[in-house]
BANU-370543 format. One line per 3 residues: number of its first residue (from 1); their letters; for each residue x, y, z of N, C-alpha, C. Coordinates in steps of 0.2 Angstrom, whole numbers, plus 5000, padded with zeros to 4 digits. Atoms other than C-alpha are relative to their C-alpha. Layout:
! residues N
NUM) a) X,Y,Z,X,Y,Z,X,Y,Z; ...
END
This chain:
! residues 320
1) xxx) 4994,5005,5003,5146,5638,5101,5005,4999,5005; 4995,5001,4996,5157,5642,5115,4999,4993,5005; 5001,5005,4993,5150,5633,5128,4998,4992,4998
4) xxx) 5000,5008,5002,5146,5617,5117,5008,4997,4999; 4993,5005,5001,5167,5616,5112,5002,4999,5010; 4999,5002,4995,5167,5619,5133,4997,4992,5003
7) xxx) 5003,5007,4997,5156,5605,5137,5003,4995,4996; 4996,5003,5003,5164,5593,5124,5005,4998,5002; 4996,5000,4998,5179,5598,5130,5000,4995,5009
10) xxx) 5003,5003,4991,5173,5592,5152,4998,4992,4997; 5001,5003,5001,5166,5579,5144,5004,4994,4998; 4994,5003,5000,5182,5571,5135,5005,5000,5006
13) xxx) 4998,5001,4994,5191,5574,5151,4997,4996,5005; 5002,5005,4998,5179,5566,5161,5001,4992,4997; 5001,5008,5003,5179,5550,5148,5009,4998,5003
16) xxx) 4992,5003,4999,5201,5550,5148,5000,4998,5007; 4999,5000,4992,5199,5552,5169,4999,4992,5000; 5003,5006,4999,5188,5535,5168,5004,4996,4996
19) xxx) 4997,5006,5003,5198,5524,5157,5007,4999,5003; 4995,5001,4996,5213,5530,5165,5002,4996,5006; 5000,5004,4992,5207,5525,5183,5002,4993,4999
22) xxx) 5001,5008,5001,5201,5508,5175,5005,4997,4998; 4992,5003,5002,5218,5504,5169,5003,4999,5006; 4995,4997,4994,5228,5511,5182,4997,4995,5007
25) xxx) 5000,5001,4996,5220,5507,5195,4997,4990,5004; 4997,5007,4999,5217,5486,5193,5009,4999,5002; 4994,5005,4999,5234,5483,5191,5003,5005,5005
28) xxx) 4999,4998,4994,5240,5495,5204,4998,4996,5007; 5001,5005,4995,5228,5484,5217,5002,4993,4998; 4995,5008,5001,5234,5467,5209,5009,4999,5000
31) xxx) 4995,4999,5000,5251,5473,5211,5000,5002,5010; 5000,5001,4996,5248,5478,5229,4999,4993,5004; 5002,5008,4999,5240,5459,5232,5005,4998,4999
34) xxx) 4992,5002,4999,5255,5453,5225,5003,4999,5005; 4995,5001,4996,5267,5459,5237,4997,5000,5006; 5005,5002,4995,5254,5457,5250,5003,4993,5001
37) xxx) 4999,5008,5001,5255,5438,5246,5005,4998,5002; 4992,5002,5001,5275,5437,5243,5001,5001,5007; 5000,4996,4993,5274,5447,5261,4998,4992,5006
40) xxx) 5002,5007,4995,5265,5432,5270,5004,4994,4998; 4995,5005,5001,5274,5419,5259,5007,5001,5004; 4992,5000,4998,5292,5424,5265,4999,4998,5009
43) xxx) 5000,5000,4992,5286,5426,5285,4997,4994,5001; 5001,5007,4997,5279,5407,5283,5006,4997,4998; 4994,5004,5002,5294,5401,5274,5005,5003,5005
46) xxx) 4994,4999,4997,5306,5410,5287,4996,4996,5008; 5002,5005,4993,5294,5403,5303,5001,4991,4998; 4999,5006,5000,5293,5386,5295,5009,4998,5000
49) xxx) 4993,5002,4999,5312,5384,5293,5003,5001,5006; 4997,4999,4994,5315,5390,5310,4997,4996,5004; 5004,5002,4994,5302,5380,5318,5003,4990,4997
52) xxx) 4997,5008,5002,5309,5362,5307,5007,5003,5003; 4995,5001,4994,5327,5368,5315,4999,4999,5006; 5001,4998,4991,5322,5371,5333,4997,4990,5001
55) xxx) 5001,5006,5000,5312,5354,5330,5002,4995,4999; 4994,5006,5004,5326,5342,5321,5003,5001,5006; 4995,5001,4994,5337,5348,5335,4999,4999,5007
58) xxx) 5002,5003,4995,5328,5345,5349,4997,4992,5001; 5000,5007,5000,5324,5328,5344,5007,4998,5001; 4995,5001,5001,5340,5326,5339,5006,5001,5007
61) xxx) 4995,4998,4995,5349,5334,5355,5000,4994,5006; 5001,5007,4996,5343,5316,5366,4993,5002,5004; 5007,5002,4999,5330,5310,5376,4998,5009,5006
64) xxx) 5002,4994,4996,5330,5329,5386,4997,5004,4996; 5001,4996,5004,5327,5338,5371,4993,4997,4998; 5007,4999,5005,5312,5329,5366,4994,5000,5006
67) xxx) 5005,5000,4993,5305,5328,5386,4998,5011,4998; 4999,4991,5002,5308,5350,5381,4994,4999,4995; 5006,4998,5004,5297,5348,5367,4994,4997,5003
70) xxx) 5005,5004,4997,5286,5337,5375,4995,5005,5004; 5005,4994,4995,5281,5350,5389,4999,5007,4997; 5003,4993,5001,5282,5365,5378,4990,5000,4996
73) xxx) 5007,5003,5004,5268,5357,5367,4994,5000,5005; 5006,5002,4998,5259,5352,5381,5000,5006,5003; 5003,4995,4996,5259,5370,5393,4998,5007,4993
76) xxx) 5001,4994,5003,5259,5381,5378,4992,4997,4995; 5006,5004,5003,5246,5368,5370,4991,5002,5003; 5005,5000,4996,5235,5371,5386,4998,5008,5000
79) xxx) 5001,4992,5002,5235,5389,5386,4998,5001,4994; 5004,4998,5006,5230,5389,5368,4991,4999,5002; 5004,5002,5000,5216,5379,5371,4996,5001,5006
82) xxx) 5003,4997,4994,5210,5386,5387,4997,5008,4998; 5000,4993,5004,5211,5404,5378,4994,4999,4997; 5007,4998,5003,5199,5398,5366,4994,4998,5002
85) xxx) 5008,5002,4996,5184,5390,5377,4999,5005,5005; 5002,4994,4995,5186,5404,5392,5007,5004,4997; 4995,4996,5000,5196,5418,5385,5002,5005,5004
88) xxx) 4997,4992,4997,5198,5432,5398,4998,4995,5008; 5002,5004,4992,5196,5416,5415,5007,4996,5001; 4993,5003,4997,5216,5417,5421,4999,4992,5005
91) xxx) 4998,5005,4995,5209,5405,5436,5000,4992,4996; 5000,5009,5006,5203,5390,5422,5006,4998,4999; 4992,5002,5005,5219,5392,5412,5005,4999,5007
94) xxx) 4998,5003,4996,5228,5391,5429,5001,4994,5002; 5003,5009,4997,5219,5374,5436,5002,4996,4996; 5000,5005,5005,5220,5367,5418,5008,4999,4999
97) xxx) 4995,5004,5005,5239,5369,5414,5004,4997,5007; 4995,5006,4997,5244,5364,5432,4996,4993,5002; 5000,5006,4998,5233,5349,5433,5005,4995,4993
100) xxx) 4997,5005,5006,5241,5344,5414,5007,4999,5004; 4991,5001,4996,5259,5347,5423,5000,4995,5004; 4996,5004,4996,5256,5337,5437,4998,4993,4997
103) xxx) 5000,5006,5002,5248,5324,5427,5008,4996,4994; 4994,5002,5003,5263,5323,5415,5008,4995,5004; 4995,5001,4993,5274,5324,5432,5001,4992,5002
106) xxx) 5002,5009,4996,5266,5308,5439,5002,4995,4995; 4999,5004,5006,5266,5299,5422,5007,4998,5000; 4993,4999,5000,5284,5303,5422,5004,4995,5003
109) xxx) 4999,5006,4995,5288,5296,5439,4999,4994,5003; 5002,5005,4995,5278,5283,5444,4999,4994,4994; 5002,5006,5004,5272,5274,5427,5003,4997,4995
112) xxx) 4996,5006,5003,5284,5262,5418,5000,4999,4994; 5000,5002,5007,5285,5259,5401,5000,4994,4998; 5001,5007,5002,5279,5241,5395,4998,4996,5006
115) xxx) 5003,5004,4995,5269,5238,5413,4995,5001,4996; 5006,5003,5000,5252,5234,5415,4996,5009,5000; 5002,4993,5000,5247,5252,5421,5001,5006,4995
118) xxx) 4998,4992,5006,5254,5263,5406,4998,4995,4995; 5004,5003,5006,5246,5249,5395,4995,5001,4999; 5006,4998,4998,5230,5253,5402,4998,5007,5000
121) xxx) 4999,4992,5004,5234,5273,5400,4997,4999,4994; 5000,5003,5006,5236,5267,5383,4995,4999,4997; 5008,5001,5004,5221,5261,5378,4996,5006,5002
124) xxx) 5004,4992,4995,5213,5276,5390,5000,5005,4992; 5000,4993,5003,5220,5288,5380,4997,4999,4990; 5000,5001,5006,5218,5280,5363,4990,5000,4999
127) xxx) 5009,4998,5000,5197,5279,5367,4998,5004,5000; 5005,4992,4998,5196,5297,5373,5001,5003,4993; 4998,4996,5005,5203,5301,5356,4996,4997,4994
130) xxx) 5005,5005,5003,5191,5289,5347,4994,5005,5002; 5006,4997,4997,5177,5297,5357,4998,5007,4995; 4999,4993,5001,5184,5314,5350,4997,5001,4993
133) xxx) 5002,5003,5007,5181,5307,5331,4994,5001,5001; 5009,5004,4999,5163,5300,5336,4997,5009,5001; 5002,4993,4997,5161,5320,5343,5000,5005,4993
136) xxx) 5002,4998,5006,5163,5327,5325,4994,4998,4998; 5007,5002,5002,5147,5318,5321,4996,5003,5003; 5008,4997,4995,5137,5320,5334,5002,5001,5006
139) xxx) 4997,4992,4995,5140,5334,5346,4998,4996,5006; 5002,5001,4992,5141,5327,5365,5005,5005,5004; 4995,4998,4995,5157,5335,5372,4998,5010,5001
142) xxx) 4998,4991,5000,5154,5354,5380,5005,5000,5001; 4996,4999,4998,5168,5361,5381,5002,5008,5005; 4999,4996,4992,5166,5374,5393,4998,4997,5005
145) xxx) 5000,5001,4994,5158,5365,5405,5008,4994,5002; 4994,5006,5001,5173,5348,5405,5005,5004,4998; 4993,4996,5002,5186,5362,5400,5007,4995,5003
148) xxx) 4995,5003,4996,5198,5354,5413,5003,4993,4998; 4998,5007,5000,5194,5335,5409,5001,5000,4993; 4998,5000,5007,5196,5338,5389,5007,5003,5000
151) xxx) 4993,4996,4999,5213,5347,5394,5003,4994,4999; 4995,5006,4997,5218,5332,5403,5001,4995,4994; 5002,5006,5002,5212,5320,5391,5004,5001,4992
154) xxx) 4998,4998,5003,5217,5331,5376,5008,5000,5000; 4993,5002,5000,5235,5332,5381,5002,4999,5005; 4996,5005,4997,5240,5328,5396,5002,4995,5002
157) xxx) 5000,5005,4999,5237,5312,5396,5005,4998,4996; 4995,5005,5004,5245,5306,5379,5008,5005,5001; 4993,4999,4999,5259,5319,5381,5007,4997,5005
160) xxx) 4996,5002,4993,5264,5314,5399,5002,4992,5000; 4998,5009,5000,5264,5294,5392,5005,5002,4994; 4994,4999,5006,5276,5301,5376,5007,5002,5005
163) xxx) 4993,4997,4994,5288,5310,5392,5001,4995,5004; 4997,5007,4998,5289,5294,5401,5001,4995,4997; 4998,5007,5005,5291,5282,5387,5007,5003,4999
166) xxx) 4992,4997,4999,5306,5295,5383,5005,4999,5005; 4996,4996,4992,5311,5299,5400,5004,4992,5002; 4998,5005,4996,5310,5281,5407,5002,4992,4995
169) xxx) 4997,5005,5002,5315,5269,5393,5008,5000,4999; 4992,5000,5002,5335,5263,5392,5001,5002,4996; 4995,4998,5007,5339,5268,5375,4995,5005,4998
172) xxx) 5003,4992,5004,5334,5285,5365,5000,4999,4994; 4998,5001,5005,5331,5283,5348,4995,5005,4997; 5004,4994,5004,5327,5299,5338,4996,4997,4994
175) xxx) 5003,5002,5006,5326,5291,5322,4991,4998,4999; 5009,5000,4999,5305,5287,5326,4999,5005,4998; 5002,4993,5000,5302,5302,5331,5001,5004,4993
178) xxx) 4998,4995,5006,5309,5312,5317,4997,4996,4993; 5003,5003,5003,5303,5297,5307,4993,5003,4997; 5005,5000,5000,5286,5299,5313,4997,5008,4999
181) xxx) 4999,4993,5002,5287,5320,5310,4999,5000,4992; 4999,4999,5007,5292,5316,5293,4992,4998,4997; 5005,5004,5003,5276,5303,5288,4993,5006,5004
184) xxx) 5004,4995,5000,5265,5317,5296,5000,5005,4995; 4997,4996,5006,5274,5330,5284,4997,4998,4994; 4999,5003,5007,5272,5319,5269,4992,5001,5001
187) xxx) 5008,5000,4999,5252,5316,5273,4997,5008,4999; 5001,4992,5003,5250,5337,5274,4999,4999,4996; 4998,4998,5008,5258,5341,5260,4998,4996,4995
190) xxx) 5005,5002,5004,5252,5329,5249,4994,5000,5000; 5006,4997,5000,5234,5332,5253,5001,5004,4997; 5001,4991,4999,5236,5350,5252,5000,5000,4989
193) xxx) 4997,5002,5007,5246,5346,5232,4994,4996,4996; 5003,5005,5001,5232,5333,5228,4993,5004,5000; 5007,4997,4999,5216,5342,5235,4999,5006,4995
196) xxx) 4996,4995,5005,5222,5358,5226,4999,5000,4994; 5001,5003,5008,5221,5352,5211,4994,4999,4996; 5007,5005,5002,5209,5338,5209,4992,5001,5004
199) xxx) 5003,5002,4996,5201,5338,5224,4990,5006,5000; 5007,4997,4999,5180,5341,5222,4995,4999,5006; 5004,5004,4992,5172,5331,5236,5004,5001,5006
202) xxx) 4997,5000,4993,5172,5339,5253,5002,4995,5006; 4998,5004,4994,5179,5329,5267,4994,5001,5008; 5002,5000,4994,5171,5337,5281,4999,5008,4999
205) xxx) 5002,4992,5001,5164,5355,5273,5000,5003,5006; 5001,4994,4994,5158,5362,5290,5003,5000,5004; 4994,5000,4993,5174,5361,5300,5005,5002,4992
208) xxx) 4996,4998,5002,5186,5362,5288,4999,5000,4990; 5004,5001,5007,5179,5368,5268,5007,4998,4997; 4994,5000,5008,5198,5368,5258,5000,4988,5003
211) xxx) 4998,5008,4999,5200,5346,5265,4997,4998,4994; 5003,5003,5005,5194,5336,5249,5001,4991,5004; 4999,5004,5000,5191,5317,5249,5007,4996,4995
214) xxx) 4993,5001,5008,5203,5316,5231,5006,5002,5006; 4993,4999,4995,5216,5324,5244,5001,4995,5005; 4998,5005,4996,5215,5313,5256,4999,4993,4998
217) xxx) 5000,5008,5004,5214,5297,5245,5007,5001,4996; 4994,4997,5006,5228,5306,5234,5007,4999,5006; 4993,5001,4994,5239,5308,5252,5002,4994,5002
220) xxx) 4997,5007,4999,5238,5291,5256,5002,4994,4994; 4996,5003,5006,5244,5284,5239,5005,5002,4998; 4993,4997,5000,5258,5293,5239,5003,4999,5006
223) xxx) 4997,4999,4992,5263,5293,5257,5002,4992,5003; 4999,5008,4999,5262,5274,5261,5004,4995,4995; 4995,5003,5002,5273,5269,5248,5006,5003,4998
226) xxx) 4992,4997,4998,5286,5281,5252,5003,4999,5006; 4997,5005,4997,5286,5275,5267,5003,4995,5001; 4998,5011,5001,5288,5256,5263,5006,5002,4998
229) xxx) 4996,4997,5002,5301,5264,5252,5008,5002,5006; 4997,4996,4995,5310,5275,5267,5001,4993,5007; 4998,5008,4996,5307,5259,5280,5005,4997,4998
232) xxx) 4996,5007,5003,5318,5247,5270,5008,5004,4998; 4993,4995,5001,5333,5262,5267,5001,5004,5006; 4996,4997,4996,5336,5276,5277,4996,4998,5010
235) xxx) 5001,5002,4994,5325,5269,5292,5001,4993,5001; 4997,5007,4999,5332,5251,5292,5000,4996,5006; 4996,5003,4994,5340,5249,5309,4997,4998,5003
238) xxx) 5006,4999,4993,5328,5241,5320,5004,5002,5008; 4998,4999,4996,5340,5244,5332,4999,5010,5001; 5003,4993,5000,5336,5263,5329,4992,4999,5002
241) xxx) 5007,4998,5002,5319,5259,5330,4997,4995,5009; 5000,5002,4994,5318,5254,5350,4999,4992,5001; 5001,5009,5000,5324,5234,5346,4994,4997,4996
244) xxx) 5005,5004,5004,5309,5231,5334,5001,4991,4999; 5002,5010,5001,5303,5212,5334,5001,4997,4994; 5000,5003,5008,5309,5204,5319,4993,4994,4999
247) xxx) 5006,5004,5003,5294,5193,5323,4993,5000,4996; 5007,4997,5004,5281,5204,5318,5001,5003,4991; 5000,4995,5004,5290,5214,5308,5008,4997,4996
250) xxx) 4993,5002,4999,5303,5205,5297,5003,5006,4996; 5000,4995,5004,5304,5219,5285,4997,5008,5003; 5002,4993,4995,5305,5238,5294,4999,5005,4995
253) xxx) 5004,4999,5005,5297,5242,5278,4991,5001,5003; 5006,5001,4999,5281,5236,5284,4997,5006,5006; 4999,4997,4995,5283,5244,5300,4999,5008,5000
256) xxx) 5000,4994,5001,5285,5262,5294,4992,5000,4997; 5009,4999,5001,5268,5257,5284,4996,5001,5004; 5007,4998,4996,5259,5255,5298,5000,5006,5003
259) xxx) 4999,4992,4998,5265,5272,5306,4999,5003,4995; 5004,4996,5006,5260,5280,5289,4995,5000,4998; 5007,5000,4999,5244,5275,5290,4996,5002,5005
262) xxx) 5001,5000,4996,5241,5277,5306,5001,5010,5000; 5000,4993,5000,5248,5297,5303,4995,5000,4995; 5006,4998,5006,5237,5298,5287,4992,5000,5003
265) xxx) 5006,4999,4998,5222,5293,5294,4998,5002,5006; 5001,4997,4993,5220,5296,5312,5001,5008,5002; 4996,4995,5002,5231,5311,5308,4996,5005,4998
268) xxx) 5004,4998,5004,5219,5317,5297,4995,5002,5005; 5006,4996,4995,5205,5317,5310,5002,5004,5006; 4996,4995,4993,5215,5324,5323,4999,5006,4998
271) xxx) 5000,4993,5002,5216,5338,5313,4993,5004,4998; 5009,4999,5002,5198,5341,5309,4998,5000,5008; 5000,5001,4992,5197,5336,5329,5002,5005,5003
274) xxx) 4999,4992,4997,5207,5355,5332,4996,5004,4995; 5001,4997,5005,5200,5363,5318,4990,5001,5004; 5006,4999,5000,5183,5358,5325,4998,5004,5007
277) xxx) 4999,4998,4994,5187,5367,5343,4999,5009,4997; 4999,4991,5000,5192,5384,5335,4992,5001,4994; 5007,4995,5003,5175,5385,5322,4995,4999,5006
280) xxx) 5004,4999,4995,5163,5383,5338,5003,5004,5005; 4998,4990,4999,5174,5398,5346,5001,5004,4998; 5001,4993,5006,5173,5406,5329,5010,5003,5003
283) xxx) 4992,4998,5000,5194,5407,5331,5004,4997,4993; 4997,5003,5005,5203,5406,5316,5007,4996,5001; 4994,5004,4998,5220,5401,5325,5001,4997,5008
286) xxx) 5002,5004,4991,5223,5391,5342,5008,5005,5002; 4997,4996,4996,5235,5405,5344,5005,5004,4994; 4994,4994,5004,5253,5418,5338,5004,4998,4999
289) xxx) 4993,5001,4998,5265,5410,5343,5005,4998,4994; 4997,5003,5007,5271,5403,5325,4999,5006,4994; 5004,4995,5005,5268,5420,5313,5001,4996,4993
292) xxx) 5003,5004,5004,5260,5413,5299,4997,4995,4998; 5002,5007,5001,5258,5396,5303,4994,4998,5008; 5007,4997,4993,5244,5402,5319,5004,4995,5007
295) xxx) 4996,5002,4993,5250,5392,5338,5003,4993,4999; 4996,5008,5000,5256,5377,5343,4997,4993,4999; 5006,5005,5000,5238,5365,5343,5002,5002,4992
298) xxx) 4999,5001,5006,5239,5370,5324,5005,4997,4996; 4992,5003,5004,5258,5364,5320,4999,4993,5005; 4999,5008,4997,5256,5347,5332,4992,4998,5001
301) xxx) 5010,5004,4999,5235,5343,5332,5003,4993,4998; 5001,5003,5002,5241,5329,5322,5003,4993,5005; 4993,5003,4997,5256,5322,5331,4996,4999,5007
304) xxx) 5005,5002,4992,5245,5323,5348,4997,4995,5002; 5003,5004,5001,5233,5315,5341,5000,4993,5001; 4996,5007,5002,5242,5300,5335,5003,4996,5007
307) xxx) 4996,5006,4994,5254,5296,5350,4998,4997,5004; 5001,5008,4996,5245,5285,5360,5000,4994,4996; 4999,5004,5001,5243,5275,5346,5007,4999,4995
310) xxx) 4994,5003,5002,5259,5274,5340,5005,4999,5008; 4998,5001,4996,5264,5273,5357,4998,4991,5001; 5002,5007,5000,5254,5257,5358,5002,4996,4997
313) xxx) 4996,5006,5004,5261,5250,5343,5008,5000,5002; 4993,5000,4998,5279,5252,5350,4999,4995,5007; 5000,5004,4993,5272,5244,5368,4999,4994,4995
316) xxx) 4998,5005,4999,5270,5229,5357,5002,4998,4994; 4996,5002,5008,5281,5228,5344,5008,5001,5001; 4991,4999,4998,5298,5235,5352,5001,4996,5008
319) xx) 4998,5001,4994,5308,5227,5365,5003,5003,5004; 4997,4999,4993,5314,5230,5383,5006,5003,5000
END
């Protein structure tokens, strides 16, 4: 008799221990998760707010301050991206960021803004990125062996025509730039809000699964006419907007449209365009340099992307 109140007794204990854990021990782990999460959340919201100051104020501090951005993008961009095709081949990542610098150099010095020769960049550069699009379909580009000429073509070409349009046009007008930051921004985030949601139908599953197509239909119906919106008020001045042609554009409404389209879609692949570098070196980030928000190729793919062509529609839409 004794030993059946003892087992009874082991027995009920055992049972308390197990219900106890099973309580205890979820929310214990769902409360570690939590501040796990809060943890990451605050160290993005404290990098993004310093990475949007350091950004607005170097636009804003004149045309030196955005040549400064221009070449951190581009040397710290080339080292991302060298890093992940040969990670541990200092001489590559050498070759690659000083053929980018001197191409920027030369760009800078010798090619003109609204010749014949930097219109001809211009188109260059807006094909190679075209090409890059057509390369998410159907795989032609190595990029170990061409590491160099996808460098070049990848940034030092469009950044080095963005640092001479700055450098060597007469007037300096932020308002673009911070403009076209902004209509980048907007396209993000509304995807992101939109996909999230609703979004069922993948965009491009094996490069990037969270993109939906509802997000990116969802980004550009909101973004394009806040735009239109933002064009007609707080970006108005065509005289901010480097003498804009009243012929083309008599409304600087339209104007911003076509720069919000132009970030939305092209934008869009740009980013699917880094996205697809880092899943073929199995890299989740193009680098550290931003904690939480991964390198520099992930905060500017888009804005890379885009600037020849929006550099293009400026060669024929702004005046001298």
């Amino acid at each position: 008799m004794r030993q059946i109140k003892l087992y009874l007794r082991q027995l009920w204990d055992c049972r308390l221990k197990t219900v106890c854990n099973s309580r205890i021990q979820p929310n214990f782990s769902s409360k570690i998760e939590f501040m796990s999460q809060n943890a990451v959340l605050k160290q993005r919201s404290i990098t993004g707010l310093i990475f949007a100051a350091v950004l607005i104020g170097l636009i804003f501090s004149g045309r030196y301050g955005a040549m400064i951005l221009g070449a951190v993008i581009l040397i710290v961009g080339t080292y991302e991206y060298i890093r992940m095709v040969w990670p541990n081949e200092s001489q590559k990542l050498n070759l690659a960021i000083c053929l980018n610098v001197f191409m920027a150099f030369g760009l800078i010095w010798v090619v003109e803004p609204y010749s014949n020769a930097y219109l001809s960049l211009l188109i260059l550069s807006c094909l190679a990125f075209l090409a890059g699009i057509i390369n998410l379909y159907k795989s032609f580009i190595d990029h170990k062996k061409w590491y160099a000429v996808v460098s070049l073509f990848y940034l030092g070409l469009p950044l080095g025509l963005f640092m001479s349009f700055v450098f060597n046009h007469p007037i300096y007008n932020e308002v673009i730039w911070l403009g076209l930051f902004l209509m980048i921004w907007m396209s993000d985030s509304f995807a992101y809000l939109v996909g999230s949601r609703i979004g069922k139908r993948k965009l491009f599953e094996k490069i990037s699964p969270k993109k939906s197509w509802e997000g990116f239909i969802g980004a550009g119906l909101i973004t394009l006419p806040l735009a239109f919106i933002f064009g007609n008020s707080l970006f108005s001045n065509p005289e901010q907007l480097y003498g804009l042609n009243s012929e083309y554009f008599q409304r600087t409404g339209f104007f911003w449209l076509l720069i919000a389209a132009i970030a939305w879609t092209l934008g869009t692949w740009g980013d699917l365009a880094e996205s697809s570098i880092k899943r073929i070196f199995n890299v989740k980030d193009s680098g550290t340099l931003l904690p939480g928000h991964g390198g520099i190729l992930d905060r500017f793919d888009s804005f890379i992307y885009i600037l020849p062509f929006i550099l293009l529609l400026l060669f024929f839409c702004t005046n001298l």
